[in-house]
N, C-alpha and C positions, 0 to 999 in steps of 0.2 A: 839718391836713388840710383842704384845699379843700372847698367846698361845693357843693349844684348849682349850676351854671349859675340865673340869676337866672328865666330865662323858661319853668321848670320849678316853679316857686313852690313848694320845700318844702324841710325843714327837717333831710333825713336829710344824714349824711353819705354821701359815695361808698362807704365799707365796711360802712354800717349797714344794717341788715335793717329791714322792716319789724317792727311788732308782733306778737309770736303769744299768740293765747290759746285755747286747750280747753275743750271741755264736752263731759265722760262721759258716755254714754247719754243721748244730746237725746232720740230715741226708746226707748221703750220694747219694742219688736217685737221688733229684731233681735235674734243674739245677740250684736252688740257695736256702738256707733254714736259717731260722732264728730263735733261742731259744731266742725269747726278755722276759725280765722280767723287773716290773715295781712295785714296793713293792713284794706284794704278788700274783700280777695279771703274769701269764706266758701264753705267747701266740708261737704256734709253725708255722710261714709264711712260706709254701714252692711252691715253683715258679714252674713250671712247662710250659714245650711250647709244645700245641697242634701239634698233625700231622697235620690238616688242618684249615683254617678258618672257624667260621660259617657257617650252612648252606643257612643262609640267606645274605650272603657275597654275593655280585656280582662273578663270574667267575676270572673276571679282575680284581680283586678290588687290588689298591697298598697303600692300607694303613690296618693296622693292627686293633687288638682288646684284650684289655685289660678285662678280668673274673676275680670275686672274688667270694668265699664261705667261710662260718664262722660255725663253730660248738661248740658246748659245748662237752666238754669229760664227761660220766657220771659221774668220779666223782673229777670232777672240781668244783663242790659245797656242801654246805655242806648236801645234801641229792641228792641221785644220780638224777641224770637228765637223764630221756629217753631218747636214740638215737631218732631221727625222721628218721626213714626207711623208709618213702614213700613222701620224701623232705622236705627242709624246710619249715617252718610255721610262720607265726606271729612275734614274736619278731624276731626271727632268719630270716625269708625274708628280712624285715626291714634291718638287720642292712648287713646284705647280701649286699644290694641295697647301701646301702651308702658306703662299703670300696668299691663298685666296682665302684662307679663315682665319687668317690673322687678319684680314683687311675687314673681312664679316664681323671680326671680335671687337673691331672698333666702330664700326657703324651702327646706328637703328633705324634699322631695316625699314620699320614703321613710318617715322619721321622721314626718312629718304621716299617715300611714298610709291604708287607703282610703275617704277623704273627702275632699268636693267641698265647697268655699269659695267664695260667691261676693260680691265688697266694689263697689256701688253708689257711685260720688264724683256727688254732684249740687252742681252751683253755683249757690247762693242768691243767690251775689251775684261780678261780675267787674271787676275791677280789675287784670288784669295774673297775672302765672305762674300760672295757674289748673293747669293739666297738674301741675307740681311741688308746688302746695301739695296737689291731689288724690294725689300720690304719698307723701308724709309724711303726711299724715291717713291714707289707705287703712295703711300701714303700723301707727301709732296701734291702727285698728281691726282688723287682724289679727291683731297680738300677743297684743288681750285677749280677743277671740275663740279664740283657739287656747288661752290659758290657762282660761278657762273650758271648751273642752272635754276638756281634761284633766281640773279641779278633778272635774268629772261624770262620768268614766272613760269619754270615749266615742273621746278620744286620747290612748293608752295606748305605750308604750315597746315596740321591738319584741317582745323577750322575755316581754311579758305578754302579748301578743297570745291571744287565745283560736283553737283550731282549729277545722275546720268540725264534727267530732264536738262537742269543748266546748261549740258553741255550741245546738245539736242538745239537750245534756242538761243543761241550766239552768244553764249558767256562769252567773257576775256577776264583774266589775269588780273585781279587788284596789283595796283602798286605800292610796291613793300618798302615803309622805311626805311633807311638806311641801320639804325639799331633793329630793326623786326629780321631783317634781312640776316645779321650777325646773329640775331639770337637762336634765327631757325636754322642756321647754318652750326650751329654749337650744340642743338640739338640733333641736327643730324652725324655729325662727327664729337659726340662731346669729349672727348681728349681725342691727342694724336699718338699715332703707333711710330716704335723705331723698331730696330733690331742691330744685334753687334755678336760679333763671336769672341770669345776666349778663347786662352788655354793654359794646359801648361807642361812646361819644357823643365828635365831635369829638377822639378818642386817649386821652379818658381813661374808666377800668375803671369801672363802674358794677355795685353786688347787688342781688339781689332786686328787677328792674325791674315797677316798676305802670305802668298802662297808658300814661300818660305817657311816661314813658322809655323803654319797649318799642316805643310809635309814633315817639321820636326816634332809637333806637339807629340807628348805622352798622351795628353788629355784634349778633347775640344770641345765647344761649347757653342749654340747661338742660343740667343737670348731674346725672346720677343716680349716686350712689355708696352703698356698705354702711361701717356704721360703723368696718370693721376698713383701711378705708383704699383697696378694691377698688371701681374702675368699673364701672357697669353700664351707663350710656350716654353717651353726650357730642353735642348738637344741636346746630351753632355752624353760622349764615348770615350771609352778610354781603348785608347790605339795599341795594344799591346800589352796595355798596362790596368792597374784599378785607379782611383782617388777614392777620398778617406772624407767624412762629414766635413771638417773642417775645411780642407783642400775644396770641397762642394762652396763651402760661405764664402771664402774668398774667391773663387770665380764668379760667383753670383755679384760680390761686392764692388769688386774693379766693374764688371760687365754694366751696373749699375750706373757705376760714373760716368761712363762712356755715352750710356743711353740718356743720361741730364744733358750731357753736352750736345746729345744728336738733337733732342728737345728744343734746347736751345737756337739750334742751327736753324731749324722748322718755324719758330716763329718768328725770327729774324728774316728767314727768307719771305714768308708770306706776308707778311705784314705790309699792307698797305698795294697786295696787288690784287687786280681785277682780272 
């Protein structure tokens, strides 16, 4: 396997990922929080559940809603970046819009029942796919968020659901198996979401580009899919340049392997936490 190009000075191979490492609950507040890192790229996911549904919620409404926001830390690059104080803007909208419907394309809505989720991605620090690695972290921190309000019986399986009388003359929360628990948890997130960027440099296929290679690419690519094999977005421009059908398969293909191995990473991390 060819290596990079010399005047990119590093040591991955063209198929290899950068490093990923997790830390559970960096903060303490939310109720689920993620310190993802992905080379140099650190994104901070923290999950938080509204007091109430949108305003534009039905009254009745019995199915929930998934919020995302993304910000740059000023100095998360290498010359500070301005707060946007009076909301997001342009790029930051943009990518806003995509971790929040890709995290929507992975939830049911229904199953999540009527609660508002809102998952904050802040970048600590930027070296390249920032957007994707905010999408596999938010993800990360949705899971365990969503399992936790299960464990607390406040997302309960339709059928337990309580009615507006029940709730009128002191219901409480059945307690949920430990398998009922997993399965309505599987039904609310039933696969997990990653994302990863390509590209490519000079014709050949380039993962997981860091800012380096992201500022070389001819081509680049982020790639949002669900773990059962189903796309949820594909971003591919060509920076000056076209790509060709083919040149499209094989980004999609490397981009793929990348996204088994994020898969991978996902249920290794969560497994077995509360």
């Amino acid at each position: 396997m060819a290596k990079f190009k010399t005047e990119f000075e590093t040591d991955r191979e063209a198929n290899q990922m950068r490093h990923v490492e997790v830390e559970i609950d960096f903060t303490s507040n939310a109720l689920a929080s993620i310190l993802y890192r992905q080379g140099d790229t650190v994104v901070l996911a923290c999950c938080t559940k509204e007091a109430r549904l949108p305003g534009w919620f039905p009254r009745d409404s019995t199915k929930g809603w998934v919020h995302a926001e993304y910000s740059l830390l000023p100095g998360s690059t290498d010359s500070r970046f301005r707060r946007e104080r009076r909301g997001a803007k342009g790029r930051t909208q943009e990518i806003e819009r995509l971790i929040a419907r890709s995290l929507r394309a992975a939830v049911d809505l229904e199953q999540l029942g009527p609660i508002a989720l809102n998952i904050d991605c802040d970048i600590l620090n930027a070296d390249g796919g920032t957007r994707c690695a905010s999408i596999t972290a938010a993800n990360l921190a949705l899971r365990l968020a969503v399992r936790r309000l299960i464990a607390s019986g406040q997302c309960l399986p339709i059928e337990h659901r309580p009615s507006d009388e029940e709730r009128k003359s002191g219901w409480s929360a059945p307690e949920l198996s430990e398998d009922e628990k997993m399965a309505h948890e599987n039904k609310v997130i039933p696969h997990d979401l990653a994302a990863i960027s390509v590209g490519l440099i000079d014709g050949d296929v380039y993962l997981d580009l860091d800012y380096v290679l992201d500022s070389n690419a001819d081509v680049d690519m982020n790639v949002v899919k669900t773990s059962d094999g189903k796309y949820v977005e594909l971003q591919g421009t060509g920076e000056e340049s076209t790509f060709s059908g083919e040149e499209l398969f094989a980004l999609i293909a490397q981009a793929d392997a990348g996204l088994d191995a994020l898969f991978d990473v996902q249920a290794a991390i969560l497994d077995g936490i509360n």
